[in-house]
N, C-alpha and C positions, 0 to 999 in steps of 0.2 A: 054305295054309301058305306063308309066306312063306321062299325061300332063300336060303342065308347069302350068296351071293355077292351079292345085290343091295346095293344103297347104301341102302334104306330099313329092311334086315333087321334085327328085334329081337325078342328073348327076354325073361322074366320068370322069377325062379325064386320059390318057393312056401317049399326049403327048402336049409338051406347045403350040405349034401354034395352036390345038383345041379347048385346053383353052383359048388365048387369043381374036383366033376368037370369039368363046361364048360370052365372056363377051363385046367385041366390038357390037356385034351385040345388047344385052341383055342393053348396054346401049343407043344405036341406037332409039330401040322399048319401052325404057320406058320414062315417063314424071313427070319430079320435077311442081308440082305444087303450089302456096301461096295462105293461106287465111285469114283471119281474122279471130282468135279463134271463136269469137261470132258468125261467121255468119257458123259454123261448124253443121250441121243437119244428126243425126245418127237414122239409124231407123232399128227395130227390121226384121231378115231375118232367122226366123227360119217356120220350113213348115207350122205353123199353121198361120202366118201372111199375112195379104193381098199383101205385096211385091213381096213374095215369088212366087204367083200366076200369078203375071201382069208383064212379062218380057219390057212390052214396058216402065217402069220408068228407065229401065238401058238404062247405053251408049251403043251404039251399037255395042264396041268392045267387049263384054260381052258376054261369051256364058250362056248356060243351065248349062254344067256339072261347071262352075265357080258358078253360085250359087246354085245350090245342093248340092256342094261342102263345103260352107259355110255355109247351112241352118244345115247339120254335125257339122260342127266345130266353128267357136266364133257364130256363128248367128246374125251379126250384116252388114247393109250397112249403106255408109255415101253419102252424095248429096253432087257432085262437077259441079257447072254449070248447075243446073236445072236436072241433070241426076243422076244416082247411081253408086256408086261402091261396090262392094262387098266387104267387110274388113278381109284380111284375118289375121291368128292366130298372124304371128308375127308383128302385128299391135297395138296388145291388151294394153300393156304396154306404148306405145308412148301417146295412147289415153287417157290414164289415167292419163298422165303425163301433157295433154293438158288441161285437165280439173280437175285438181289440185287434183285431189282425189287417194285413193287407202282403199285396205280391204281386206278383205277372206272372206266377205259377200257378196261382189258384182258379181264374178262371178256365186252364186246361186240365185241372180235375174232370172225374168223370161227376156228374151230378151227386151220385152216393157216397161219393169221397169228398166232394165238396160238402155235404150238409153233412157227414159227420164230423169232418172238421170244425163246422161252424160249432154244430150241439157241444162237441166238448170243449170248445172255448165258450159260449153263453154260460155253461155250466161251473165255469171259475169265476162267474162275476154276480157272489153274493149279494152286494149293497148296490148292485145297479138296475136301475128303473130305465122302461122304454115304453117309446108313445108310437103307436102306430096308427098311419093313415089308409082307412079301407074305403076306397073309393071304386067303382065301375069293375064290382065283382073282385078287385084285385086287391091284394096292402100292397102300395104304393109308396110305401116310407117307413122305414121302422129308426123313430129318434132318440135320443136321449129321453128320457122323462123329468130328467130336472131341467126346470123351466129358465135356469141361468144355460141351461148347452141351448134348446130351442125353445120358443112361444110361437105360440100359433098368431098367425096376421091376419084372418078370414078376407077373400079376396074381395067378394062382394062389396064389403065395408069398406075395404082400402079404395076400391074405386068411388066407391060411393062417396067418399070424404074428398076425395081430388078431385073429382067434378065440381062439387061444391066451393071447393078451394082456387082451382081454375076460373070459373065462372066467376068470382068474388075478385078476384089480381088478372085475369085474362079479359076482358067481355070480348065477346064476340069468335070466341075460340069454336074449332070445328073439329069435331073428331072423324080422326081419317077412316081409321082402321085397328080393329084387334083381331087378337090370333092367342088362342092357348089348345096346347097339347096337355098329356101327363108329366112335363117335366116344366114348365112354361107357361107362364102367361103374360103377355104384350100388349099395349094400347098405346096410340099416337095420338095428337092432337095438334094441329097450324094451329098459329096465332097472328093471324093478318094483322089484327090492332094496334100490335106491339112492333109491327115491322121496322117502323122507323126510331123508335126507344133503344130496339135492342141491336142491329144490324147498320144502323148509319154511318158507323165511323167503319166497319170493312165491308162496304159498299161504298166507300170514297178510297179504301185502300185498292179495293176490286179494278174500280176506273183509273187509277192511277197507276195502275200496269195493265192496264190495256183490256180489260176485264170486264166491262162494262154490260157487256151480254149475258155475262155469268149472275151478275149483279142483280138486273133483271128477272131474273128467275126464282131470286131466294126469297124463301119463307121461314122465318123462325118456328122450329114445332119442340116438342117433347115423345118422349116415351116410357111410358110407363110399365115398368116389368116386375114380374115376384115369382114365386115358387113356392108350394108345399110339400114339395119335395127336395128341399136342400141344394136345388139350381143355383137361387138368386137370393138376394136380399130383396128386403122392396126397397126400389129408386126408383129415382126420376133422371133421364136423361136429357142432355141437347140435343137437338135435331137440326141441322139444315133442309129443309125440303124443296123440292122445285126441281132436282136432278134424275136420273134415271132411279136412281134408290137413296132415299135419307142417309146421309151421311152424320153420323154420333159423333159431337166436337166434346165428349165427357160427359162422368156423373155427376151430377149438382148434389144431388138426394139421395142418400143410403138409410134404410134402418134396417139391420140383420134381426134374424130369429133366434134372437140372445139376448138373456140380463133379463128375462122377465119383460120384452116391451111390448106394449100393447099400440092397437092402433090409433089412438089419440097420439101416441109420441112421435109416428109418420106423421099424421095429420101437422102435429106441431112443427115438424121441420118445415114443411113445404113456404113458410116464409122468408125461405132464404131461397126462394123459387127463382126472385126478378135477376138478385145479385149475383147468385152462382150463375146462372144463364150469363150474366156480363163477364164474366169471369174467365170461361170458357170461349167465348166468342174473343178477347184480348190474348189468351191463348195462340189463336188461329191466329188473330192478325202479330203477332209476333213472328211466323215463320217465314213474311213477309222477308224482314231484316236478314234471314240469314242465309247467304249468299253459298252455293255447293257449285265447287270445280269438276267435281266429276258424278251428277247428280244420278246418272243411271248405277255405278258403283253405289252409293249410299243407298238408293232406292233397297237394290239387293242385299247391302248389307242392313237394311231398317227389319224388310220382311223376314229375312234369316235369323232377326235376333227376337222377334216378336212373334217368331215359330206359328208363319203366316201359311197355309193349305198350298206346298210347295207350285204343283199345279196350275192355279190362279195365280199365281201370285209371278210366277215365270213367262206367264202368255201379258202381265197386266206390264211387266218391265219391258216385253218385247215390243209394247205399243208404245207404251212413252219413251222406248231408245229409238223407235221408227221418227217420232214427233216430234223430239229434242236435236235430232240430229249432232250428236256432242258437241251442243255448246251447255256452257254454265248456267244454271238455274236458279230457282231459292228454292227452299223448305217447301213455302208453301206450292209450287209448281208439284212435286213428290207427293206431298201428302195428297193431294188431291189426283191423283195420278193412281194413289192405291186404290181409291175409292171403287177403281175395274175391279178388284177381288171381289165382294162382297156382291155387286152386279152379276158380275160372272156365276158365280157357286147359286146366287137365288136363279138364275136362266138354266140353270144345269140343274133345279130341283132338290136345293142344300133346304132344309127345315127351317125354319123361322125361327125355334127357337137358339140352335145354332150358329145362324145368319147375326143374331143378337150378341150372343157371346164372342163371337168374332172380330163384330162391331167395335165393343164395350175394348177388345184386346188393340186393334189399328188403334183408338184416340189416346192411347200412351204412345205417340206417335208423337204427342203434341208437347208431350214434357221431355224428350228426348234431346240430349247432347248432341245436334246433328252434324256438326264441323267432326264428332268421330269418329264418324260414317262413312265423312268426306275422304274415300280413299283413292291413290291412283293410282294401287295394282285392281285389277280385275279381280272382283271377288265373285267364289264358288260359291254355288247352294246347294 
């Protein structure tokens, strides 16, 4: 069993009271902390550095495997209060965002090169404030401190309100499944109720190319995802369910960790829950219409321009060029044809939270120019 304080730890819940207990307790046991950029001190925590060896410079809620853990993975602690924390990975980018820099040089620093660098950039940024989240022995975020760069969303709450809000515009909704790691957190929900409101007219597009089977199987759901650590906004997603993996037909619902928002102002979007969901779904059935001469060509050139996990995405055109046998297709044949990626990478043990962003990248899929995809030289990946 894996434990929380590692960089790799992740959970699954089955049903929502488990989940929301989690994250109540998960916001219980962690600590928003402020500091003044400058006075921000990062030191190298990889095995060969003297940190690594002297456990009495950590805080005492620190264990061993928390920084062996680290000394693995970014190799870096930061001093909060005279003591250590370990900095775990999805840290890495807040830090760098704190100290004004970035590269693809920097993470082939040595650890001691790297936190010097950092310390003498924190150290040029008199007037700037950062918030750090210490969560499962680690800081797992170091943000901005003014509350227009990040606000805090507390997740518990955010679920807590979309249940609420679900169950009041949804009845009879069923939650599938959640999933949060240190970078991540996800929850689904079918809405059988709504099946015929929301699905009827592409389920009469479905049967009308021959589809009908496909039809059968759909469920309208949602996805519910956020971060405290600068992953996601909180949204709300589309979902089709019934297929080998829920397929994201877009975001209906965004509120970023910016401008000061709290979680009443999530809460208050979610009324634009029914229509964005229709919105979305017209979307899909638009791709219907639009007719590709050379649809294994366009496939390649869709995945190639949405910089799709080359891998999958090569084994997912090989199946639908087997399937298609080159004749002309639509849009929507293609899009639903990528849907193998995303199946593929979860059977090959890609991360959920990943699997999500991935997702969230194929449903710009849906607002795409496809006729200039439609190409009839053979395009490379």
């Amino acid at each position: 069993m894996l434990k929380p304080c590692l960089d790799c730890y992740h959970t699954n819940f089955s049903a929502f009271p488990d989940m929301l207990a989690y994250h109540e307790q998960l916001r219980q046991d962690s600590h928003w902390e402020r500091s003044e950029v400058q006075n921000l001190t990062v030191a190298a925590l990889d095995k060969s550095s003297p940190l690594f060896a002297d456990a009495t410079q950590f805080d005492a809620s620190v264990s061993k495997d928390a920084i062996e853990d680290t000394a693995e993975n970014l190799g870096l602690a930061i001093q909060i209060g005279g003591q250590f924390f370990p900095l775990r990975d999805t840290s890495y980018r807040s830090l760098l965002d704190r100290a004004k820099i970035n590269g693809t040089a920097l993470p082939k620093l040595s650890r001691e090169k790297l936190a010097d660098v950092l310390n003498s950039c924190f150290a040029l940024h008199k007037k700037s404030g950062a918030l750090l989240l210490i969560r499962d022995e680690k800081v797992s975020a170091v943000h901005s401190g003014d509350e227009k760069d990040y606000s805090i969303l507390e997740i518990d709450q955010l679920l807590n309100g979309l249940q609420a809000q679900i169950d009041q515009r949804f009845p009879g909704n069923i939650f599938t499944s959640g999933y949060t790691d240190h970078a991540l957190t996800s929850a689904s929900w079918t809405l059988p109720g709504q099946k015929k409101d929301l699905l009827s007219a592409y389920e009469k597009a479905l049967d009308t190319h021959g589809l009908k089977s496909m039809a059968d199987k759909l469920m309208p759901g949602i996805r519910f995802t956020t971060s405290d650590t600068g992953t996601a906004s909180a949204k709300v997603s589309a979902l089709l369910m019934g297929y080998s993996y829920p397929i994201h037909i877009g975001s209906i619902i965004a509120v970023d960790h910016r401008n000061q928002k709290k979680v009443p102002d999530f809460i208050a979007s979610l009324d634009m829950l029914f229509a964005q969901f229709g919105d979305s779904i017209a979307k899909l059935n638009e791709l219907f219409s639009i007719q590709l001469e050379y649809p294994v060509n366009a496939m390649t050139a869709v995945c190639k321009a949405l910089k799709l996990p080359k891998k999958a995405a090569m084994e997912a055109i090989r199946m639908f060029e087997l399937a298609n046998g080159g004749q002309p297709a639509t849009a929507h044949d293609v899009f639903m044809a990528l849907q193998e990626i995303p199946f593929t990478l979860k059977a090959n043990g890609m991360p959920e939270s990943k699997l999500v962003v991935l997702q969230e990248s194929m449903s710009r899929a849906l607002t795409l120019r496809w006729n200039d995809y439609d190409l009839a030289r053979k395009v490379s990946y």
